[in-house]
Every structure is written in structure tokens, then in C-alpha cells.
N, CA, C and O atoms as CSV, one atom per row, in Angstrom:
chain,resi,resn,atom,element,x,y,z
A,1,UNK,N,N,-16.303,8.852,-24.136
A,1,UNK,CA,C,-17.074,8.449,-22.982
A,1,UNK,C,C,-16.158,8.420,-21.762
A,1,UNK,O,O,-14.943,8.294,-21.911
A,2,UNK,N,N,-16.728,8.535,-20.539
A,2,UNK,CA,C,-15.928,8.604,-19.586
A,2,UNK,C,C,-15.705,6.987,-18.872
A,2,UNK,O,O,-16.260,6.037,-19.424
A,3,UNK,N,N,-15.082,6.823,-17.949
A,3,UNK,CA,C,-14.643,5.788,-17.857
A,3,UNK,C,C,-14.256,5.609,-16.078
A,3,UNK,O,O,-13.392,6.401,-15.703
A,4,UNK,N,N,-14.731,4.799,-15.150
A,4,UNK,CA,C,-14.132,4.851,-13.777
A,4,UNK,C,C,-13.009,3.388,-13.680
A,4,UNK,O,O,-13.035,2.161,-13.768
A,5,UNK,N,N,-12.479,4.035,-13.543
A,5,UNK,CA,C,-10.746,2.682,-12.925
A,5,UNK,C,C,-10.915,3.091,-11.126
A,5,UNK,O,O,-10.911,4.123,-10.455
A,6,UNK,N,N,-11.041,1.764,-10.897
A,6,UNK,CA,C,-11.621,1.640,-9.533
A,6,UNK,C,C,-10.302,0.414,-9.116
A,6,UNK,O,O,-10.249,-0.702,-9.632
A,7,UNK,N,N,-9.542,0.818,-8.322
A,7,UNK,CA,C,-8.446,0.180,-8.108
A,7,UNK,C,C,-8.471,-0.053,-6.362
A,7,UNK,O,O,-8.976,0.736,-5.564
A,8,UNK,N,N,-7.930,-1.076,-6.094
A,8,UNK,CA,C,-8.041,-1.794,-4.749
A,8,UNK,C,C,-6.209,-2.209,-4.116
A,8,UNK,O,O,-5.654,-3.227,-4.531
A,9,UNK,N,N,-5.556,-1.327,-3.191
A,9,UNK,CA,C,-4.149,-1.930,-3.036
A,9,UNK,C,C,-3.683,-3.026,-2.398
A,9,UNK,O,O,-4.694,-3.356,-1.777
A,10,UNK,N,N,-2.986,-3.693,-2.164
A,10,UNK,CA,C,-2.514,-4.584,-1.820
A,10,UNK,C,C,-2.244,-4.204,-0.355
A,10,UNK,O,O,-2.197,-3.005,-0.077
A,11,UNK,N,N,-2.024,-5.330,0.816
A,11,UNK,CA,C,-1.931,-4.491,2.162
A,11,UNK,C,C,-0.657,-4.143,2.468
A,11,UNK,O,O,0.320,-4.869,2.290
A,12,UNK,N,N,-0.635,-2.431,3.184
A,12,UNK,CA,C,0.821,-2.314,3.231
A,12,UNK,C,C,1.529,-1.483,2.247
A,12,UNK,O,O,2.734,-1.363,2.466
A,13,UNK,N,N,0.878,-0.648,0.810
A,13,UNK,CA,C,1.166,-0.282,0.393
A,13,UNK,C,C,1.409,0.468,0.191
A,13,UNK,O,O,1.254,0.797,-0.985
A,14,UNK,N,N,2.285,1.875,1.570
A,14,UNK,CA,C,2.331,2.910,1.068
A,14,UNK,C,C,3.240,2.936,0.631
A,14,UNK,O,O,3.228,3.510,-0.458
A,15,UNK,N,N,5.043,2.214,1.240
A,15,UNK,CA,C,6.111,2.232,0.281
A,15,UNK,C,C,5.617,2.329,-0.847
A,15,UNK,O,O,5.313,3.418,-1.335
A,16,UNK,N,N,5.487,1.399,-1.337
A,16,UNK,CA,C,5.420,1.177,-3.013
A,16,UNK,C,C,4.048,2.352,-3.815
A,16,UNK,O,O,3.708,2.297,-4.997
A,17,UNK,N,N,3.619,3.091,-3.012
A,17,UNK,CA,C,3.369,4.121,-3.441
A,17,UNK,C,C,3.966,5.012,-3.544
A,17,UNK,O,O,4.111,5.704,-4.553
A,18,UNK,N,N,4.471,5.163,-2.386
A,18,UNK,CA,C,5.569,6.483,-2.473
A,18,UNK,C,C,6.839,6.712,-3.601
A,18,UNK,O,O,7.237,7.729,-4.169
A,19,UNK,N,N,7.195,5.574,-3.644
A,19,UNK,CA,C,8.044,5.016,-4.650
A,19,UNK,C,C,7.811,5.402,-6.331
A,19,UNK,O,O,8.572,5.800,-7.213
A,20,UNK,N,N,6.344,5.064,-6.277
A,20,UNK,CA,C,5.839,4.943,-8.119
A,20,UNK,C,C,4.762,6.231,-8.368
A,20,UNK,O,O,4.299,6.580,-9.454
A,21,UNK,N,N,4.452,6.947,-6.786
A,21,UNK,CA,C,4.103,7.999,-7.491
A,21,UNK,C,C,4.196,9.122,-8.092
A,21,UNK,O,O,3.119,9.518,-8.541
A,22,UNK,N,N,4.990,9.721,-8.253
A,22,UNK,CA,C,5.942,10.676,-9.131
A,22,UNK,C,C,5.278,10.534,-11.062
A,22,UNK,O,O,4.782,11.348,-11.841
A,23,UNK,N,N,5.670,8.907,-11.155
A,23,UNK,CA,C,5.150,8.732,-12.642
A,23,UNK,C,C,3.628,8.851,-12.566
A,23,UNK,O,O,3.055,9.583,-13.372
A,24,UNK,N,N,2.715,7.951,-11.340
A,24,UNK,CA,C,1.453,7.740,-11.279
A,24,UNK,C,C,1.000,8.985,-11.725
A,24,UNK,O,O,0.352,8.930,-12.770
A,25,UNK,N,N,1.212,10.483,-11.056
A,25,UNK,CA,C,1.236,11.746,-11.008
A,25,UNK,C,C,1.358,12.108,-12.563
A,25,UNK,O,O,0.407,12.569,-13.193
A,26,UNK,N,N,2.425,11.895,-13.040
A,26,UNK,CA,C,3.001,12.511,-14.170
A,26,UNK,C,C,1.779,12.128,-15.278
A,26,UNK,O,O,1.560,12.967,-16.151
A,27,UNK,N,N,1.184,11.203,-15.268
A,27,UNK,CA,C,0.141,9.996,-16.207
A,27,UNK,C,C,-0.968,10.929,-15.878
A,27,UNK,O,O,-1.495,11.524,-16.818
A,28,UNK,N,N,-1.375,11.128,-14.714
A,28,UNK,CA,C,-3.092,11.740,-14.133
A,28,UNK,C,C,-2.702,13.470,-14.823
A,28,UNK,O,O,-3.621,14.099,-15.347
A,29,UNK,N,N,-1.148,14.142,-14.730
A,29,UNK,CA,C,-1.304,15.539,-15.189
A,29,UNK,C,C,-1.626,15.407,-16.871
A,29,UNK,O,O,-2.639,15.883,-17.383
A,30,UNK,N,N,-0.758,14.804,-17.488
A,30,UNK,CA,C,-1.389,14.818,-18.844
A,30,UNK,C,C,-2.474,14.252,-19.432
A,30,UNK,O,O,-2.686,14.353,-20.641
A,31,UNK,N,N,-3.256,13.600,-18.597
A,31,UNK,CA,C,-4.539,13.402,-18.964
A,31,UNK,C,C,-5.627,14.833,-18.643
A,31,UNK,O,O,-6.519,15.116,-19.443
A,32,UNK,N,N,-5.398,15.601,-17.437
A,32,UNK,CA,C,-5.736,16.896,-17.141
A,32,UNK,C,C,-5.405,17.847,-18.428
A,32,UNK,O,O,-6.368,18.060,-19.165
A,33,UNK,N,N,-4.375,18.339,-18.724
A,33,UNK,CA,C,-3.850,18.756,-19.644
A,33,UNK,C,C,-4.644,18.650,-21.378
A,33,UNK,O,O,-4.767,19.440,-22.314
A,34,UNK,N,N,-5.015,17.328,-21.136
A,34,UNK,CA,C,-5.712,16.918,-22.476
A,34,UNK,C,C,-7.082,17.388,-22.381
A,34,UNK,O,O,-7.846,17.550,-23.333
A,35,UNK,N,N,-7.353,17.613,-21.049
A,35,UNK,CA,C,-9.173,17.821,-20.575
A,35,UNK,C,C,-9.560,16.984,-20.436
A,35,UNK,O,O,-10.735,17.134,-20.773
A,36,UNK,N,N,-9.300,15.181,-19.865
A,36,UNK,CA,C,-10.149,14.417,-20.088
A,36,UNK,C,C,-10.118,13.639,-18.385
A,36,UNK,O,O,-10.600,12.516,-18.232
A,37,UNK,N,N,-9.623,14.252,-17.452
A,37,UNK,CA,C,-9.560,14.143,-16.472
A,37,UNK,C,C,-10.898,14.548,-15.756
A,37,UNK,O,O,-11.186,15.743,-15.809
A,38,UNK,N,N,-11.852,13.597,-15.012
A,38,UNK,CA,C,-12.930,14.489,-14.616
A,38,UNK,C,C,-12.716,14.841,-12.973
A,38,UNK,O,O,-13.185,15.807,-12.371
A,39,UNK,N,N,-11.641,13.477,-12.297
A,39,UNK,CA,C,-11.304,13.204,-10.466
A,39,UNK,C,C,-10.512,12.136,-10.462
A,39,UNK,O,O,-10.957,11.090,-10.934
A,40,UNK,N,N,-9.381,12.175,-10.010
A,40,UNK,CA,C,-8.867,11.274,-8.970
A,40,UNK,C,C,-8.069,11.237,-7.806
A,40,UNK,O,O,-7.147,12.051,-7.762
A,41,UNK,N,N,-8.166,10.761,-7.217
A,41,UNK,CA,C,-7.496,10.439,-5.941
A,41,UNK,C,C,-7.637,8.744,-5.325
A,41,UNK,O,O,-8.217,7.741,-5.742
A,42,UNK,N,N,-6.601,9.114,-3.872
A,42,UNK,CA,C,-7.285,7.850,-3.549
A,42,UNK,C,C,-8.121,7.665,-2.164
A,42,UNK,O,O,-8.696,8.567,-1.555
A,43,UNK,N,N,-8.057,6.342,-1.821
A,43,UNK,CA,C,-9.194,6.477,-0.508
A,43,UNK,C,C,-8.125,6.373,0.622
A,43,UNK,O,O,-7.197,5.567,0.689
A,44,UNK,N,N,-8.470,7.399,1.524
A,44,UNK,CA,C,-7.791,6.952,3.046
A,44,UNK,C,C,-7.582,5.848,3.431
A,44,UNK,O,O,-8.040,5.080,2.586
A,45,UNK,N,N,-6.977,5.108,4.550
A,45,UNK,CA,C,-7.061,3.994,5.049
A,45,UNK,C,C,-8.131,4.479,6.429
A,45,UNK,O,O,-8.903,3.776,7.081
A,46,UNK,N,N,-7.966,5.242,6.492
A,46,UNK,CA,C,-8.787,5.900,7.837
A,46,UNK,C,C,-9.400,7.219,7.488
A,46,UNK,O,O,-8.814,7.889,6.638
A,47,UNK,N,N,-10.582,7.720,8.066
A,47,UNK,CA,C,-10.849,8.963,8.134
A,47,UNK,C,C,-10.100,10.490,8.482
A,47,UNK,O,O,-10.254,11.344,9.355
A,48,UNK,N,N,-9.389,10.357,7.530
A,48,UNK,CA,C,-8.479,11.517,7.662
A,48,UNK,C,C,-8.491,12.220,6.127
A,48,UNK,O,O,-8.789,11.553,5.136
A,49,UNK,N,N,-8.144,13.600,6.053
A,49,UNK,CA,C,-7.580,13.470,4.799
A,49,UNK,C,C,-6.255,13.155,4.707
A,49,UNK,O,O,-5.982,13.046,3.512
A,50,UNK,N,N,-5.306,12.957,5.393
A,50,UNK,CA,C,-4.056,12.959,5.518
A,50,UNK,C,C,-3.569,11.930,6.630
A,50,UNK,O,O,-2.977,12.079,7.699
A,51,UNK,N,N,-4.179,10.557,5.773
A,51,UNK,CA,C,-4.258,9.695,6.973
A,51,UNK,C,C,-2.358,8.900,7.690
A,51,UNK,O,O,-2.192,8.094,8.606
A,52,UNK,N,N,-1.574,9.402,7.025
A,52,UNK,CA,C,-0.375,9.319,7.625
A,52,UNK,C,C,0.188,7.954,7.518
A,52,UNK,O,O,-0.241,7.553,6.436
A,53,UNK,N,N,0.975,6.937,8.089
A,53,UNK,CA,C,1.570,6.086,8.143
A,53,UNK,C,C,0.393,5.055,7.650
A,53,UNK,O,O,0.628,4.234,6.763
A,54,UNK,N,N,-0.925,5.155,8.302
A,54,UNK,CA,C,-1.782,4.361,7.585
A,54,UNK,C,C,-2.180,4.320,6.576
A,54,UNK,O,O,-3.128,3.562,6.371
A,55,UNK,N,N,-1.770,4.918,5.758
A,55,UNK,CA,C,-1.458,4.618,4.518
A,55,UNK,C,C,-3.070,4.774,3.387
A,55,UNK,O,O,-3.900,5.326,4.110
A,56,UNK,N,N,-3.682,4.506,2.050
A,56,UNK,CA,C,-4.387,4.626,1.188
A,56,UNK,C,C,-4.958,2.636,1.187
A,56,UNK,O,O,-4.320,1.636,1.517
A,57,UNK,N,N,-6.234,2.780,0.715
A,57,UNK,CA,C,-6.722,1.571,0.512
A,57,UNK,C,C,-7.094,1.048,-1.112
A,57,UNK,O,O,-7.764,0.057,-1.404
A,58,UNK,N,N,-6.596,1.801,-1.845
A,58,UNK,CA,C,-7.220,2.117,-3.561
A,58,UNK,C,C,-7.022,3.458,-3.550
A,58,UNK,O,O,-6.408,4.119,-2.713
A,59,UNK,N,N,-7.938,4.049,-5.158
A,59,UNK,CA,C,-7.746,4.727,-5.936
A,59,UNK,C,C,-8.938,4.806,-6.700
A,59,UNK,O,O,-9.562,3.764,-6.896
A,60,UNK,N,N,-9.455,6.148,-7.278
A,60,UNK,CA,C,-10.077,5.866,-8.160
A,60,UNK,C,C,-9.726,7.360,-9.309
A,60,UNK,O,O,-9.418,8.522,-9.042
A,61,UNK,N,N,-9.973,6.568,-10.760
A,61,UNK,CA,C,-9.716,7.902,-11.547
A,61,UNK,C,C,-10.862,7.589,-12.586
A,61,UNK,O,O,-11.034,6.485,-13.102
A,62,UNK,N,N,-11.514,8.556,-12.788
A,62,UNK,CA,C,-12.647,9.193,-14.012
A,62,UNK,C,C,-11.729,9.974,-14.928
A,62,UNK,O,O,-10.761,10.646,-14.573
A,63,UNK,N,N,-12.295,9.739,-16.486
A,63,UNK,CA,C,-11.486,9.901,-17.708
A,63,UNK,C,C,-11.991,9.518,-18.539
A,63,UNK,O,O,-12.528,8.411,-18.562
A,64,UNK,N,N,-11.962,10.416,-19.573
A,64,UNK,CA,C,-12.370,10.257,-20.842
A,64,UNK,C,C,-11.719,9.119,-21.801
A,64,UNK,O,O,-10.608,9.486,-22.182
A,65,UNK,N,N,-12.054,7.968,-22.251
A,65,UNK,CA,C,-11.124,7.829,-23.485
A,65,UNK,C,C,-11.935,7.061,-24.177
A,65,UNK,O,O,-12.784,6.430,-23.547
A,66,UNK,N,N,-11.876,6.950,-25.444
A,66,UNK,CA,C,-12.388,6.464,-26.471
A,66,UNK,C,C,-13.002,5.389,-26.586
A,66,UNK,O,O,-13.990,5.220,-27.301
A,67,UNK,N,N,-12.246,4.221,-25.600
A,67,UNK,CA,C,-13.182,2.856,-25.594
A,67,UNK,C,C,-12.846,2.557,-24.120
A,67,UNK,O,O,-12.024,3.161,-23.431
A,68,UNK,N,N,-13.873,1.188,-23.643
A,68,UNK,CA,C,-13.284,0.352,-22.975
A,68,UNK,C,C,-11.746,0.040,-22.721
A,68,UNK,O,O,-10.920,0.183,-21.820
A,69,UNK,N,N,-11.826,-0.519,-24.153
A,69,UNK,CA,C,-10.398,-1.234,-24.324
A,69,UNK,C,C,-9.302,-0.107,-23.941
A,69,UNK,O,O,-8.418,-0.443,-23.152
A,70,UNK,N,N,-9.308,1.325,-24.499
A,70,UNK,CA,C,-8.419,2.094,-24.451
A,70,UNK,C,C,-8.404,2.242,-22.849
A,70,UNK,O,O,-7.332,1.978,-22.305
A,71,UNK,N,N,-9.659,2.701,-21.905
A,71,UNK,CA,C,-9.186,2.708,-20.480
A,71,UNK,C,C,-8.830,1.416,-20.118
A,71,UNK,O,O,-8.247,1.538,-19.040
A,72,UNK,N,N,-8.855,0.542,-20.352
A,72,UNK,CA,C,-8.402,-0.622,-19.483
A,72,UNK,C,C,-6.955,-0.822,-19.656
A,72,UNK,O,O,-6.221,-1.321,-18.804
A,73,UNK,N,N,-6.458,-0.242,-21.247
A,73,UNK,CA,C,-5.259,-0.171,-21.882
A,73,UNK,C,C,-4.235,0.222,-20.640
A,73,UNK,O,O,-3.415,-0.438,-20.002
A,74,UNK,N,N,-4.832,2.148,-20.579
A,74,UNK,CA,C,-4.106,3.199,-19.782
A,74,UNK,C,C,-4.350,2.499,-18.169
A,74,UNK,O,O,-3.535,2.773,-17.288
A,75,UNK,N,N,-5.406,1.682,-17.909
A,75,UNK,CA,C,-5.007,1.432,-16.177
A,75,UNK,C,C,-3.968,0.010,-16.257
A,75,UNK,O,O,-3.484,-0.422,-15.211
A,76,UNK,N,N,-3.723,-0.559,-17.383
A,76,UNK,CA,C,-3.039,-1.465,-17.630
A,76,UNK,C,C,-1.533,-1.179,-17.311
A,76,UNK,O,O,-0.643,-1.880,-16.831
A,77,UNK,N,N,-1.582,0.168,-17.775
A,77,UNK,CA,C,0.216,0.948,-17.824
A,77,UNK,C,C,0.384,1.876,-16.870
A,77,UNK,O,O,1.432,2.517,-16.944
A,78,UNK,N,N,-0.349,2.126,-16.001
A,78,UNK,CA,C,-0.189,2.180,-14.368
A,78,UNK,C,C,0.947,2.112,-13.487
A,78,UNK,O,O,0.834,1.151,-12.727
A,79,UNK,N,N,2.083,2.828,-13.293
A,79,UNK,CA,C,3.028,2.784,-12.634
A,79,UNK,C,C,2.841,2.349,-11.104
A,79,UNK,O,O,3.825,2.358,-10.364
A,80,UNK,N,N,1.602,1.973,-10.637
A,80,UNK,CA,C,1.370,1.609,-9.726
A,80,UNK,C,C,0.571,0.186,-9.458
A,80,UNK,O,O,0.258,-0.398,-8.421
A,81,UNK,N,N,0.385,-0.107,-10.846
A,81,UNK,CA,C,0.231,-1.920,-11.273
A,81,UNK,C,C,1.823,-2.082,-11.276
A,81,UNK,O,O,2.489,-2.432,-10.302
A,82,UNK,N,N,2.318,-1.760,-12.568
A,82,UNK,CA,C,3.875,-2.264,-12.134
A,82,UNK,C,C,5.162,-2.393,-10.769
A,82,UNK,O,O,6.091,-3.176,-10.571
A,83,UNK,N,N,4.668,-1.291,-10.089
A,83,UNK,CA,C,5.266,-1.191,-8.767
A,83,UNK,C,C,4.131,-2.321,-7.739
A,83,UNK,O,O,4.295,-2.471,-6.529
A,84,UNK,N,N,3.083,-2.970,-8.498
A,84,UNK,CA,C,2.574,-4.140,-7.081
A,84,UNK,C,C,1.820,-2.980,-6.051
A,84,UNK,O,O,1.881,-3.117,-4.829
A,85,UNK,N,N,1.296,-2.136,-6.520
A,85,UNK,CA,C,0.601,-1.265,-5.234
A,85,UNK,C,C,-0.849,-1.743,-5.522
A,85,UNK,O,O,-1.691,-1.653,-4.628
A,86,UNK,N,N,-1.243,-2.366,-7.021
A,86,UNK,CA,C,-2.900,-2.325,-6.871
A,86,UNK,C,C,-2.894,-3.822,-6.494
A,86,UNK,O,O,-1.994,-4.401,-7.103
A,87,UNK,N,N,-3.725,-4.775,-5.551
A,87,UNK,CA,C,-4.134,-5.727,-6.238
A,87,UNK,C,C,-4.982,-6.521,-6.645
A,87,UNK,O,O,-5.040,-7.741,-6.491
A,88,UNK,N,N,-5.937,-5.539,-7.396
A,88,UNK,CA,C,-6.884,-5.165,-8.419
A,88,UNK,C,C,-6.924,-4.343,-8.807
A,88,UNK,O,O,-6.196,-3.471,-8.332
A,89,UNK,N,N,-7.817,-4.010,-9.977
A,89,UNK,CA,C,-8.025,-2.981,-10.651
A,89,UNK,C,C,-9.597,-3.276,-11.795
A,89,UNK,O,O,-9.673,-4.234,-12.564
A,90,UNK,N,N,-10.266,-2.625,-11.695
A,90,UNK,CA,C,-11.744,-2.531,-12.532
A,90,UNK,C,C,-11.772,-1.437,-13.272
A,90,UNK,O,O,-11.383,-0.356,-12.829
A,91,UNK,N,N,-12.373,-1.643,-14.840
A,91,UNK,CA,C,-12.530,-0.323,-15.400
A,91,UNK,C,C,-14.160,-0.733,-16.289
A,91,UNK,O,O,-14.555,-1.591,-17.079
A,92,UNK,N,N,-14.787,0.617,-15.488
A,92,UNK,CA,C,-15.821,0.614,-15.667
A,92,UNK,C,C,-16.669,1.723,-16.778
A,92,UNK,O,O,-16.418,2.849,-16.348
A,93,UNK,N,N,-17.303,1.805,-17.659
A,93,UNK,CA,C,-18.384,2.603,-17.874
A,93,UNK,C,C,-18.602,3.506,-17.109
A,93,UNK,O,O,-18.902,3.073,-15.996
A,94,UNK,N,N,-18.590,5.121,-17.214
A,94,UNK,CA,C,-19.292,5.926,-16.344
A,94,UNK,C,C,-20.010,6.890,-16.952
A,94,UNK,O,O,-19.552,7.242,-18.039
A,95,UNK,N,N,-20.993,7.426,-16.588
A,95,UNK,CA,C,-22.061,8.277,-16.963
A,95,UNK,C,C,-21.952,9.247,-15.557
A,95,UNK,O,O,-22.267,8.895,-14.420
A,96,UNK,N,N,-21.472,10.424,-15.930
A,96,UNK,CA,C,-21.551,11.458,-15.645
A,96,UNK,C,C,-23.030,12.093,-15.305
A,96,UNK,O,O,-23.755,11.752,-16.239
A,97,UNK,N,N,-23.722,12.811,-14.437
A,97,UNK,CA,C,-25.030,13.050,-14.028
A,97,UNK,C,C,-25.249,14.205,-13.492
A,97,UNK,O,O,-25.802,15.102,-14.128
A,98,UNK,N,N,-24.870,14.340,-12.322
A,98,UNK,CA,C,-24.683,15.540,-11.284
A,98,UNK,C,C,-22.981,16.031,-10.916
A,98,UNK,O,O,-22.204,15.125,-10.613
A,99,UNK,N,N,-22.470,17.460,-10.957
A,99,UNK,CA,C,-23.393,18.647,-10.936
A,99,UNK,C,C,-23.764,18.908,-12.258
A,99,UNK,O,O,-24.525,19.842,-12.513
């Protein structure tokens, strides 16, 4: 089943993005790799795609995995929970619909 991790950052966080995303990256390619990647990215702080010094406000990633427990597991081990960039994080049920 697929799964949405709906993550919220802390203010101020692009250091500590910049910092932890390399691994964040490395985690989202081998889930691609496996096929179970359906989207992620994160949200602007502003209407840009490339909103610059202003930095990202969250994140969200869709993914396949086996349970609840298992996505909440993988947003648990988040190089970007450990680096203090989320502060929150939700993992939700998703049902896939359109296209």
C-alpha cells in the first residue's frame, strides 16, 4: 500500500537541509530503484520553484511499503529528523486515484 509522510520544518531550515541532504537523497533514490517511489519533493517557502535563501517549508514523499508501521519506521530514520530539519512529521494512508 502506498503511504504519504507529510513532514513540516522547523523555521530556518535550510542549513540543516543542506547539510543532511545528500543522505535524505540517497534514502528517496533507493526507494525509486525498488519501484516504490510514487513523488517527492518539498514545498517552497515562496512561490518559486527555486525559491533561494528562503528556503523549503516541509516535504512530502508517497511510497509503497508494507505497513503503517514500516512507513512510519522509514520516516522515523530520516536524515532530516536526525539533522532537526522536520518539526513534525505524519504518515498517512494513501490511495492512489488519478492519473
Amino acid at each position: 500500500m502506498y503511504y504519504a509522510i507529510i513532514s513540516q520544518d522547523v523555521d530556518n531550515s535550510l542549513p540543516l537541509r543542506k547539510e543532511a541532504r545528500p543522505a535524505h537523497i540517497e534514502r528517496l533514490e533507493a526507494l525509486k530503484e525498488e519501484g516504490r517511489l510514487m513523488l517527492a519533493g518539498p514545498y517552497p517557502a515562496i512561490d518559486s520553484p527555486d525559491p533561494g535563501p528562503a528556503g523549503f517549508t516541509g516535504s512530502l514523499v508517497v511510497a509503497e511499503f508494507e505497513s503503517l508501521e514500516a512507513a512510519q519506521r522509514w520516516a522515523d530514520d530520516d536524515p532530516y529528523v536526525a539533522a532537526g530539519v522536520y518539526a513534525s512529521v505524519m504518515v498517512k494512508p494513501f490511495k492512489p486515484v488519478l492519473p
